[in-house]
TORLUMTOR-500978 format. One record per atom (N, C-alpha, C, O): x, y, z; residue in three letters. Coordinates in steps of 0.1 Angstrom, whole numbers, plus 5000, padded with zeros to 4 digits. Layout:
% TORLUMTOR-500978
XYZAla ...
END
This chain:
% TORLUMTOR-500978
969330928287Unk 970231018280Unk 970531128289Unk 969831228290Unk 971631118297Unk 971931198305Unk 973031288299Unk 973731238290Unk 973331408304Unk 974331488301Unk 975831468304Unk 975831398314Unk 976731478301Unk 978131428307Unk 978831508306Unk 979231558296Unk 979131558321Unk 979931688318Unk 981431638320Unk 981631518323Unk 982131708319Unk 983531698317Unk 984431818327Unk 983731888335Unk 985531828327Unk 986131868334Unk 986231998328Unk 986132108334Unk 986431948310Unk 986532098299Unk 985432128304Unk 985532188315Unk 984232108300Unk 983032208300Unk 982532258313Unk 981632338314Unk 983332188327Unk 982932288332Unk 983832388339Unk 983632438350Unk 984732398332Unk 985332538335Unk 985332658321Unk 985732778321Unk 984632578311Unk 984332658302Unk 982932728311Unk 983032838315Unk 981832658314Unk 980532728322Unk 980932808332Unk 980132898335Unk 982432788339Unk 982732828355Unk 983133008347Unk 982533118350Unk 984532978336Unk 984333068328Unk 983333168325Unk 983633288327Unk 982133118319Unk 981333198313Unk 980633308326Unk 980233428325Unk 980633218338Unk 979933228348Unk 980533358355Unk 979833448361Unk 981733358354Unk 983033468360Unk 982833598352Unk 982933708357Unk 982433578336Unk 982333658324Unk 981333748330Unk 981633858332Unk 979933678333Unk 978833768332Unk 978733818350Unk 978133918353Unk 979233718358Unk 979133828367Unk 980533968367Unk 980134078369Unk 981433938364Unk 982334058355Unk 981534198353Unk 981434318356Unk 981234098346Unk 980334248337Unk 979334308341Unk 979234428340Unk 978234218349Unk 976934268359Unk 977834378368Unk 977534498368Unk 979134338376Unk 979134438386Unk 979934558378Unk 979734668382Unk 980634548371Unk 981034648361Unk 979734728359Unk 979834848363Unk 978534688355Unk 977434778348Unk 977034808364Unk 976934928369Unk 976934688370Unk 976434818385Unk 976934918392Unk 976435018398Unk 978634858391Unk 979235008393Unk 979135098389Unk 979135188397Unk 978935118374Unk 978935268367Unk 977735288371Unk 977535398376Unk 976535188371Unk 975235248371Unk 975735318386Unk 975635438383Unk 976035318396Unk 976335368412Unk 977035508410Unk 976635608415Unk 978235478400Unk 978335618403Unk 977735728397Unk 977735838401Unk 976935688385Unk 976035758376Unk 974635828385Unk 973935938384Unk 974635718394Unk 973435788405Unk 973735868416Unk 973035938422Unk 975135828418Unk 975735918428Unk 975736058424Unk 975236148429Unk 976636048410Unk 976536168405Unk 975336268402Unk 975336388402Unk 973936178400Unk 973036268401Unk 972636298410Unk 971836398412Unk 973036228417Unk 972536308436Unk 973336388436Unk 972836488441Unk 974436398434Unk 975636518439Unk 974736668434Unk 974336768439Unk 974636598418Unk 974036748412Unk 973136808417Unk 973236928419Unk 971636708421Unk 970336718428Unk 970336788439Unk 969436868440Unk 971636778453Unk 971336768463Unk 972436968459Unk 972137078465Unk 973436968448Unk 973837078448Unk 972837158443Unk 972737268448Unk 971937108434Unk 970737248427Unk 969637248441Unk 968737328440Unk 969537158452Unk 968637188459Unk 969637308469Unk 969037408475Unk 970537298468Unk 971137388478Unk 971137538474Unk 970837638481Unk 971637538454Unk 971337688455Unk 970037728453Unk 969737848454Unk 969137628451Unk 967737668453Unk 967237768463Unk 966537868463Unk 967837668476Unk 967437708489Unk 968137888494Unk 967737988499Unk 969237838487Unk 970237998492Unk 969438098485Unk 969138198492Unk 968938108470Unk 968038158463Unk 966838208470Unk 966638328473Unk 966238118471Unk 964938138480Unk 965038218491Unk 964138298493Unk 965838198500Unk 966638298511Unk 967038428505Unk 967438498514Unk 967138498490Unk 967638598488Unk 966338668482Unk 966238788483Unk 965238588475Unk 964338628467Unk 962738628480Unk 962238558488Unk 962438748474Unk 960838738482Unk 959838758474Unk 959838848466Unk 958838638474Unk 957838608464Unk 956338738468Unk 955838748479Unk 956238788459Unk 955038828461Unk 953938798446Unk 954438858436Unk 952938748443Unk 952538798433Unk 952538748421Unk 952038808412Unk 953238608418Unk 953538568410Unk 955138578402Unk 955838528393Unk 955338708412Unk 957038688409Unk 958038668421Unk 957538648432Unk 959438678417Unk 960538688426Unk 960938838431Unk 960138918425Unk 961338878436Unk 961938988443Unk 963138998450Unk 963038958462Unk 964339038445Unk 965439058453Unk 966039228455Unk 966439288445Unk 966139278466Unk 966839388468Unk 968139378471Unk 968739278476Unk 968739478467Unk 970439478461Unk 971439508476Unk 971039598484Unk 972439458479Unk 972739518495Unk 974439638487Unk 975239708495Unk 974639628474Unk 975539728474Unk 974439818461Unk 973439788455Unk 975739958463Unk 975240048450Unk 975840028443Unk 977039988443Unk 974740058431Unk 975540068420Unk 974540158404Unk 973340168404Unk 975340218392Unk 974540288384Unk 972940218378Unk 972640098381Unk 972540258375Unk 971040248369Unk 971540118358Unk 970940008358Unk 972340128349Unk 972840048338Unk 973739918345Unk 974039808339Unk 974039938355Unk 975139808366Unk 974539748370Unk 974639628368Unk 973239808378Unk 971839738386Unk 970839638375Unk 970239538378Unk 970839718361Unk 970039648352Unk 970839518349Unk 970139418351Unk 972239498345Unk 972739428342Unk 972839328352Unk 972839218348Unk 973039358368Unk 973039248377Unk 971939178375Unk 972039058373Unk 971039218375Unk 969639168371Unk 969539078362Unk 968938978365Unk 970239098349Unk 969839028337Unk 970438898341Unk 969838798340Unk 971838898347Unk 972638788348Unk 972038728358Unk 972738638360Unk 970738728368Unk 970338668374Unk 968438618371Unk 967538568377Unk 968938658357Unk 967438548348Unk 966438658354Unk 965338618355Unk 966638828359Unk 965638898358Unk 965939008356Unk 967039018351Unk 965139098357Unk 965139238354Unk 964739328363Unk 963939288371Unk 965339528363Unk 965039578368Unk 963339578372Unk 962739538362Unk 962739588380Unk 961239588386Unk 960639688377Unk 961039808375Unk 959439618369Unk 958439708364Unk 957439678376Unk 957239558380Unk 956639808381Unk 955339868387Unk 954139808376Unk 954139838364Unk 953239708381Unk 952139648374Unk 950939718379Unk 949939748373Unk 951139738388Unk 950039808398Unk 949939848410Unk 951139858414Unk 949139888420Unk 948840008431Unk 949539878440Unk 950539898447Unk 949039758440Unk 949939648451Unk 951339628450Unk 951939578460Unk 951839648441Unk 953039588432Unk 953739728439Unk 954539688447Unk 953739878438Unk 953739978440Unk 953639988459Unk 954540018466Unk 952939968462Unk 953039948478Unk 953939818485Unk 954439818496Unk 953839708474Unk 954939608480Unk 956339678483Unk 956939698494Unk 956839718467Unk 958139808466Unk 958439888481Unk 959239868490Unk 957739948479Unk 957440108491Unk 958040058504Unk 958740128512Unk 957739888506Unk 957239808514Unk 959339818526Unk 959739838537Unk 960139778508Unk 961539738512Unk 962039908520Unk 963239938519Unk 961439978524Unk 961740128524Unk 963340138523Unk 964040158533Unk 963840138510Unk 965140188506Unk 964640248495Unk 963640218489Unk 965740368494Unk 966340448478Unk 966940338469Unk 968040288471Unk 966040308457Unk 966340198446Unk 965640198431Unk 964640228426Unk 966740148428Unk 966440228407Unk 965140068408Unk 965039948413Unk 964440178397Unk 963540028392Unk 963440088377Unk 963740198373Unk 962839958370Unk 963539988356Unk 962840038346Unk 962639978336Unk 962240188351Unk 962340258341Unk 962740388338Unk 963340458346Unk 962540418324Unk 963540518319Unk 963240588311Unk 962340548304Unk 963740728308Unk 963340798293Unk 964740818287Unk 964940908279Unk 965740738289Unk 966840728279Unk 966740778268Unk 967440878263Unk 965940698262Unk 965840688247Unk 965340768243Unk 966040848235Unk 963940808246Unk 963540978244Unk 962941048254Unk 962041008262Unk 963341138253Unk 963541208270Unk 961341258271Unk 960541308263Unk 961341228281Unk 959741238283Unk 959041118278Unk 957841108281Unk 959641028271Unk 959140928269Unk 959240768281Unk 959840668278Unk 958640778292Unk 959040708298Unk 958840548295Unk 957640528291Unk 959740448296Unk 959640318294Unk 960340208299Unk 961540168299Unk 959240148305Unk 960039978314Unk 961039908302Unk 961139938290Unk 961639828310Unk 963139768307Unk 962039678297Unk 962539668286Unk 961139638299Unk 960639538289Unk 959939568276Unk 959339478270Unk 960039768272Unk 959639778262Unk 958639918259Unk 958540008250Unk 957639848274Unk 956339918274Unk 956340018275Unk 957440068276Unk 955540078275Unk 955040278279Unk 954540278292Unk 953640208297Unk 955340358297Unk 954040368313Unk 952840428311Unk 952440528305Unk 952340328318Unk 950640368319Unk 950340468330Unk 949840578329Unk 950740408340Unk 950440408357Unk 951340438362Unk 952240358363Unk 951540598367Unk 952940648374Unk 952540658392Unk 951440668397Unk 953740648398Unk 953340728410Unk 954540768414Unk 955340718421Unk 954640908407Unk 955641008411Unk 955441098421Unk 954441158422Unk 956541108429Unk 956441198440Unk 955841328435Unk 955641328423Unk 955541438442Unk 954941558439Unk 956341628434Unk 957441608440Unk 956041708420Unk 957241768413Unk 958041708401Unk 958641768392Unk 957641538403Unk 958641478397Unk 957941408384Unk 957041328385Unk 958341448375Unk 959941408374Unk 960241538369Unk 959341588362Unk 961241598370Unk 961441708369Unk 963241788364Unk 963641908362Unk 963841648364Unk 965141658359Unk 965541708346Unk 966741748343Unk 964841718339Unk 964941728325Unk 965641618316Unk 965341498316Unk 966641658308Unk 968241558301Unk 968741488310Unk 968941368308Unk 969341558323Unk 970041498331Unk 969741358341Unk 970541278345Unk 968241368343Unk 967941278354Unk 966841178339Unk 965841208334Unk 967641068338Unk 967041008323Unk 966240798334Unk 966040698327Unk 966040818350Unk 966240688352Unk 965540708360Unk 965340818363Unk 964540568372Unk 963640638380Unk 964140538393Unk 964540418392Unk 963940588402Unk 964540568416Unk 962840528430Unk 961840598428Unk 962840478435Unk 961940528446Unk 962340558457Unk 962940488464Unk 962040668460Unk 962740778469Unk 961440818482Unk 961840848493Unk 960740808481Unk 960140878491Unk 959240778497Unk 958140818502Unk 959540648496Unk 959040548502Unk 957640518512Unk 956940428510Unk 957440588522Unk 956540668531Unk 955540678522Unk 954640608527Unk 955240738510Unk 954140798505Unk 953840678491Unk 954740608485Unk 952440668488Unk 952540588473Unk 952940628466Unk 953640548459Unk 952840748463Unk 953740808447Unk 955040838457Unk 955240888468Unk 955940758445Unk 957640758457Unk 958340798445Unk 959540798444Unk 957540818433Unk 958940798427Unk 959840888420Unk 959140978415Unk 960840908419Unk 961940998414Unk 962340998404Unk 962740878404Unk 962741058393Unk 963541058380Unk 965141118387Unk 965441218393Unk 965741018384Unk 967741068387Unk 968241038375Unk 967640968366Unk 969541088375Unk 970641098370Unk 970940928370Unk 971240858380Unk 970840878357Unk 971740728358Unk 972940698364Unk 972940588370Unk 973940758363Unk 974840698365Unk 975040768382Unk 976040818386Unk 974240758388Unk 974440798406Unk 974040638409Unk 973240568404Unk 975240608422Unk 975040488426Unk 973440448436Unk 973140528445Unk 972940338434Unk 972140338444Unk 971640178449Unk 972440098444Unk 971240158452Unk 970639998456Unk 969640018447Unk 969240138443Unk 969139868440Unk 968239818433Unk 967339718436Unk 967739648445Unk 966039698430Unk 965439548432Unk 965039498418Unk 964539578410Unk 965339368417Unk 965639308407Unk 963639238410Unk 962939218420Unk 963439218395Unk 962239128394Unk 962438998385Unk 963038998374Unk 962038888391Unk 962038788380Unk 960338698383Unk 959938638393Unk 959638738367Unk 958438668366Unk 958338518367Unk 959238468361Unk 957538438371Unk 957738308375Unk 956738258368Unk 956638128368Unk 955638328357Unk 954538328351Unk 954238438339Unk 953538538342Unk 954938418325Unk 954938488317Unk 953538468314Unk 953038538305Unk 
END
């Protein structure tokens, strides 16, 4: 009992045969450009990674970027935020000499805005641990923002006037 193929059935098989390779390279194509595309994206997020990394200096468990224009105490905070960080809170005496480290005049983010003598990081806290220059802070109403100014010495830091332009360093924690 042998099979008998016919001329119909095999162009109906030759058919089916055209069908599914059809469709295989149809699905491999999309699958191709679907991977292409993820490489496109991959190879673009490794790029701003890299430019990133070229802008940020790690110390400590965080990022660090210094600002190359001026700008107010509230301009500098906000560049910051739009870059997934915040003005620099001072954690400690290293943290505090790293800063020192970039020797520019630059806002870090804290403030007595809210109530004057009450000083407080962008993230809420009370200062514990100051290192104010000798005198300072000493602005009264007017100087409501803090700067590090005397870079040279550990205690660098300054109470100013918010809205004076100045360079900033942005912090972004890499380990909440």
């Amino acid at each position: 009992m042998g099979f008998l193929y016919t001329k119909h059935s095999s162009e109906k098989q030759l058919a089916r045969l055209v069908t599914i390779y059809t469709n295989m390279t149809s699905q491999l194509l999309t699958q191709n450009r679907e991977v292409q595309q993820r490489f496109n994206n991959l190879s673009k997020d490794t790029d701003e990674l890299q430019k990133m990394l070229r802008e940020w200096v790690y110390f400590s468990g965080s990022l660090y970027q210094v600002s190359s224009t001026k700008k107010t105490w509230n301009q500098s905070r906000s560049d910051c935020r739009q870059k997934g960080a915040d003005l620099l809170i001072i954690n400690s005496k290293e943290e505090q000499a790293f800063a020192n480290r970039f020797q520019k005049y630059m806002w870090i983010g804290l403030t007595d805005v809210t109530n004057e003598g009450s000083w407080k990081w962008v993230d809420g806290t009370a200062m514990s641990t100051s290192y104010w220059s000798s005198k300072e802070p000493n602005g009264g109403k007017d100087e409501n923002c803090v700067d590090i100014k005397n870079f040279n010495a550990e205690k660098s830091w300054n109470d100013e006037s918010c809205s004076l332009s100045l360079l900033w360093i942005c912090e972004k924690k890499l380990f909440q």
